[in-house]
C-alpha positions as CSV (number, residue, x, y, z in Angstrom):
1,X,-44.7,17.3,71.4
2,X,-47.6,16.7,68.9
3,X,-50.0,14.1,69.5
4,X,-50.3,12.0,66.3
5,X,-52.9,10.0,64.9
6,X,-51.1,7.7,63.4
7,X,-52.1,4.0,62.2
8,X,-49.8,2.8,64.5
9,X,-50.1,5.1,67.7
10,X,-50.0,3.6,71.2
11,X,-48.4,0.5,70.0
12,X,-45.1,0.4,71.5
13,X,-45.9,-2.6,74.3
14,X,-48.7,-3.9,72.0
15,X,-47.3,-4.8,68.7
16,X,-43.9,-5.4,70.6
17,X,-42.4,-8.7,70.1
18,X,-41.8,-11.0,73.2
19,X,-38.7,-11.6,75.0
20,X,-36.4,-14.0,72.6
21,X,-38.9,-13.9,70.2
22,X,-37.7,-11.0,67.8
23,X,-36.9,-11.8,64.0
24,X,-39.1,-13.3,61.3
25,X,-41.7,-15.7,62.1
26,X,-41.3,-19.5,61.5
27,X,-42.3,-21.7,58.5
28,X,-45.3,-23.3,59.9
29,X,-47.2,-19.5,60.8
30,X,-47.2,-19.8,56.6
31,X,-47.9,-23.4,56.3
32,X,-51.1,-23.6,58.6
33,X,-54.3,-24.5,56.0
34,X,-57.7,-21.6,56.6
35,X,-60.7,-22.3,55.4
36,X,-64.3,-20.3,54.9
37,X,-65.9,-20.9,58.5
38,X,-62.7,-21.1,60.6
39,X,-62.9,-19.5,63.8
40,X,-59.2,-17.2,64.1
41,X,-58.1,-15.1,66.8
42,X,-55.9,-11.8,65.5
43,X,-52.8,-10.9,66.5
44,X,-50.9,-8.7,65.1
45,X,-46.9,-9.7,64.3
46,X,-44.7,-6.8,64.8
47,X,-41.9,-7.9,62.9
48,X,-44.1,-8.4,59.4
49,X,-45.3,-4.6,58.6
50,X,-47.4,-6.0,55.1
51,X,-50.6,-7.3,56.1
52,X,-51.0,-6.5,59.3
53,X,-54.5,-4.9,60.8
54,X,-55.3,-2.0,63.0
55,X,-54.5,-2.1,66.7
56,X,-58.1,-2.0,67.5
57,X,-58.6,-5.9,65.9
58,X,-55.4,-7.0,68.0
59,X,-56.8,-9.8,70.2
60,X,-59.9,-10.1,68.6
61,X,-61.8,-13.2,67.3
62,X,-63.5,-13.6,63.5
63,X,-64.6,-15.9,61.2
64,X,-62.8,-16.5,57.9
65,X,-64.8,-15.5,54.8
66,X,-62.1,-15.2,51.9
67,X,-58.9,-17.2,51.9
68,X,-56.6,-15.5,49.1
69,X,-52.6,-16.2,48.3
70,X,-51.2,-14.5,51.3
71,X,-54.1,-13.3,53.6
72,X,-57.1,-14.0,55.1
73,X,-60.3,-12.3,55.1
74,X,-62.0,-12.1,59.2
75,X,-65.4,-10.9,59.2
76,X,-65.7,-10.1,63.2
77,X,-68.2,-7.1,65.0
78,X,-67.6,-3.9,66.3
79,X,-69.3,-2.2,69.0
80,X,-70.0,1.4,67.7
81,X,-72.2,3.4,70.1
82,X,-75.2,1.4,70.8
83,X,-74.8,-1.0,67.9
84,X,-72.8,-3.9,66.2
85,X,-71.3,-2.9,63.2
86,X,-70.2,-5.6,60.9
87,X,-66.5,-5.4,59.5
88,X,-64.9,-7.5,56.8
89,X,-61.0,-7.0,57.3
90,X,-58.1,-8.6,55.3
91,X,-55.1,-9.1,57.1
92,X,-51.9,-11.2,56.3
93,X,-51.5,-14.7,57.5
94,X,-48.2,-13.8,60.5
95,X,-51.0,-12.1,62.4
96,X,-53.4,-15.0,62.5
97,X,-54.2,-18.1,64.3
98,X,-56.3,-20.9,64.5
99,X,-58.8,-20.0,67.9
100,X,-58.9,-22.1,70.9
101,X,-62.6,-21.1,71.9
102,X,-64.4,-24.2,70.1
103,X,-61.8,-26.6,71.1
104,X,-63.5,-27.3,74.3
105,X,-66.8,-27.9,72.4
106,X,-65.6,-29.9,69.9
107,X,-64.1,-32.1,72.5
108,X,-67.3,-32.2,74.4
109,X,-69.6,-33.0,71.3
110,X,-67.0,-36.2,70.5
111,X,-67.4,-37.5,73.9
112,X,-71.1,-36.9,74.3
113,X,-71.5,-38.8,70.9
114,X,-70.0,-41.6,72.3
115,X,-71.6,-41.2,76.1
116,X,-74.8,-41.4,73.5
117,X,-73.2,-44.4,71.5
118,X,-72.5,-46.6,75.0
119,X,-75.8,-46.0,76.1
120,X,-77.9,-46.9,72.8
121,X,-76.0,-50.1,73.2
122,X,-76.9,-50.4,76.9
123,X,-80.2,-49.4,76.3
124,X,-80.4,-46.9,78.7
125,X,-80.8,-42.9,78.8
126,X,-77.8,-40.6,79.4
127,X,-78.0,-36.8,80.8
128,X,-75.6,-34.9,78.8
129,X,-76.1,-31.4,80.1
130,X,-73.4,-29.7,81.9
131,X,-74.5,-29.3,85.4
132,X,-72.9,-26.3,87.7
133,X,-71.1,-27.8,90.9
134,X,-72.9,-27.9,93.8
135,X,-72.5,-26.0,96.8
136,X,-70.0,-27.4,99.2
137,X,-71.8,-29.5,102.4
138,X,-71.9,-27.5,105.4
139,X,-70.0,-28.3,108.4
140,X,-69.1,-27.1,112.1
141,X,-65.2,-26.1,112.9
142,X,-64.8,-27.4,116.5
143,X,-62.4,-25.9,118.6
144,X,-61.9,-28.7,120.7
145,X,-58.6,-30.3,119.7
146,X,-57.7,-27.0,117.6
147,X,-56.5,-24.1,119.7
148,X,-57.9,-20.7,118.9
149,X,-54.6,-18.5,117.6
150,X,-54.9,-14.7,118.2
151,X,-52.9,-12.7,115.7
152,X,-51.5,-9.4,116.4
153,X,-48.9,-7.1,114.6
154,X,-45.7,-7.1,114.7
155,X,-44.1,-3.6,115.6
156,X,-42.0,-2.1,112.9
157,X,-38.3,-1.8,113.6
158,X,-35.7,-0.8,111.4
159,X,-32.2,-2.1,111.3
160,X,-29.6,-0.5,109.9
């Protein structure tokens, strides 16, 4: 056969819709509110064919620049060679959702205001970094009151 080079080629399992999850999207993929600055993560929506981007932007993450009636604009990076390239992409609403990278940071900065808050009222200092886990303590295994097992295969037999 001929090997196309379609918009759509290799996108059989990709833009494929999950299992029980085939028909139009809901009303609230329409009803969710974007605004300039939003962080949105792309994926495209099988079932909708208007709108809906180039395989290579499925899965990646953007920032909104233009909201208009029935799309969104993402302006996101793409590595070209040795370089970012910067690419402003429109692309309908069904194949867009609200990210979940800054929701960890946003939840962080809320509780290190109040951390901050507490101790102003305490009158004390506060460390706020994030500090990696220590190592854990060392300690000796005795084999004292734990036998040592010795493992060895099992031969293969077949029974039929």
């Amino acid at each position: 056969m001929a090997h196309t080079h379609g918009y759509r080629r290799r996108t059989r399992y990709k833009f494929a819709r999950d299992f029980k999850k085939h028909g139009a999207p809901g009303l609230t993929t329409y009803l969710h509110t974007y605004k300039k600055g939003d962080i949105v993560d792309i994926k495209a929506n099988g079932a909708i064919q208007k709108g809906l981007p180039h395989y290579f932007y499925h899965g990646r993450t953007g920032v909104v620049f233009d909201v208009t009636r029935s799309a969104v604009g993402v302006l996101l990076y793409k590595i070209v060679g040795n370089r970012y390239i910067e690419k402003r992409i429109h692309v309908g609403v069904e194949h867009v959702k609200h990210s979940d990278s800054r929701l960890e940071f946003l939840r962080r900065v809320k509780s290190n205001n109040q951390k901050r808050k507490e101790a102003k009222e305490k009158g004390i200092t506060v460390q706020l970094k994030r500090e990696p886990g220590n190592p854990r303590p060392a300690h000796v295994v005795e084999t004292k009151n734990n036998p040592v097992i010795t493992l060895a295969p099992q031969p293969y037999e077949t029974f039929i």
